[in-house]
C-alpha positions in Angstrom: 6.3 3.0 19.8 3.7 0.5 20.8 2.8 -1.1 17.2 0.0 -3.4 16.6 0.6 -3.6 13.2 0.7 -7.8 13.4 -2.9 -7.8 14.4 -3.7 -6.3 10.5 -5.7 -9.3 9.1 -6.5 -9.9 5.7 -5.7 -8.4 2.3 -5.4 -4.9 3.5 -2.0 -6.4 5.7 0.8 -5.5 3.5 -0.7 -1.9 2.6 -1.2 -1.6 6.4 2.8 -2.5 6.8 3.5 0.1 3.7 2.1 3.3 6.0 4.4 2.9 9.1 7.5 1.0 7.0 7.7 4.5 5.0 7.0 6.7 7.9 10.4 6.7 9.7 8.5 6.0 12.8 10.5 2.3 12.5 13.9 1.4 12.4 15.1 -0.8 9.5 15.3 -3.9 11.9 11.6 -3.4 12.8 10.6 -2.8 8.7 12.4 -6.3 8.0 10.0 -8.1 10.9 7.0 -6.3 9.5 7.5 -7.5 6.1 8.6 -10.8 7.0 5.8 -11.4 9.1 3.4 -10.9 6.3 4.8 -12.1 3.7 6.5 -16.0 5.0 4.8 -18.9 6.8 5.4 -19.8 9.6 5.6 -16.2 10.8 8.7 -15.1 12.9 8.1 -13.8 16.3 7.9 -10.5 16.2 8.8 -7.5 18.6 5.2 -5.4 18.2 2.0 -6.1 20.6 0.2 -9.1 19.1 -2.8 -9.2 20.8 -5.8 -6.8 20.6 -6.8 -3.9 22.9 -9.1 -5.6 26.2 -11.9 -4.0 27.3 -13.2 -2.1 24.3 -16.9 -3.8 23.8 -20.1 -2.2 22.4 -20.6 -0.7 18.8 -18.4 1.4 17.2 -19.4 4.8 15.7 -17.6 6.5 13.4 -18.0 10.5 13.2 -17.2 12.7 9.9 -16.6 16.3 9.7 -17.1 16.4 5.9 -19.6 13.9 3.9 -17.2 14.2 1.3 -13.6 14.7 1.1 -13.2 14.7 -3.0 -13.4 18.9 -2.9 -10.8 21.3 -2.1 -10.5 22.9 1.6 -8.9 26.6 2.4 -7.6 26.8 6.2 -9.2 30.5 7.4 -6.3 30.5 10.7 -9.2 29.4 13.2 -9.4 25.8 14.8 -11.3 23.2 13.6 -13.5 20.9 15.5 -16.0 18.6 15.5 -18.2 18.5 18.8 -20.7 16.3 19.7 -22.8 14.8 23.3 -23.4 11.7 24.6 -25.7 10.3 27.2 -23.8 7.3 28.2 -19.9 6.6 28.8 -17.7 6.5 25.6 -14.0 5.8 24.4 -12.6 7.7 21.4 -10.7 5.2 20.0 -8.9 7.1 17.1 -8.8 9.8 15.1 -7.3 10.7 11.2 -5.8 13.5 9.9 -5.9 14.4 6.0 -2.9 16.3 4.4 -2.7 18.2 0.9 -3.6 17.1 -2.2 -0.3 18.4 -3.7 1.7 15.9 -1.8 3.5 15.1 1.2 4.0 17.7 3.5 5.0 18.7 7.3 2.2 20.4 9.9 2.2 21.0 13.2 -0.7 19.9 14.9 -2.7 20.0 18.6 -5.5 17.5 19.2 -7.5 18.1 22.3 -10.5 16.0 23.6 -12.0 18.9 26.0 -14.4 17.5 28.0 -17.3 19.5 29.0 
C-alpha cells in the first residue's frame, strides 16, 4: 500500500490517521508509526511516502452526482455514472464512495474511467 497519510496537515491529521488505522488495510506496526507521527515531536521516520504527488498543477474541480446527500437512495440494479467532457487534457485525481446509512457494510464494486 503506498500511503501518504504523513502528508495530512493540520487539525484534520489524527481523524485522517483514524480512517485507514481502523480499516485493516495496515498492520499494527504501521497503526503505531501513524499515531506516533502525529501525535510526538520530533516525529519518527516513518515507512509511508512523505512527499506529495509531482506534476499535478492547474485548478482542481470537484464533480458531484447528488447536490445533497442528507436523503435516502434505492439502488434500481443498473450502473451508476456520472459523465462529463472536456476540451483540454485532465487527471482524475480521486474518487469517493458513500456506504449505508444503517452502518458498516461489505460491496463489491467496479470503477471504470471509459474514455470516449
Amino acid at each position: 500500500v503506498q500511503c501518504r497519510c504523513p502528508l495530512v496537515r493540520g487539525r484534520v491529521s489524527a481523524a485522517a490517521a483514524a480512517g485507514p488505522a481502523q480499516s485493516g488495510i495496515l498492520v499494527d506496526r504501521e497503526v503505531v508509526s501513524l499515531f506516533l507521527h502525529f501525535t510526538v515531536n520530533p516525529k519518527p521516520r516513518v515507512e509511508f511516502i512523505d512527499r506529495p504527488r509531482c506534476c499535478l498543477r492547474g485548478k482542481e474541480c470537484s464533480i458531484n452526482r447528488f447536490q445533497q446527500v442528507e436523503s435516502r437512495w434505492g439502488y434500481s440494479g443498473t450502473s451508476d455514472r456520472i459523465r462529463f467532457s472536456v476540451n483540454k487534457r485532465i487527471f482524475v485525481v480521486g474518487f469517493g464512495l458513500y456506504g449505508s446509512i444503517h452502518g458498516p457494510t461489505d460491496y463489491q464494486v467496479n470503477i471504470q474511467i471509459i474514455h470516449t
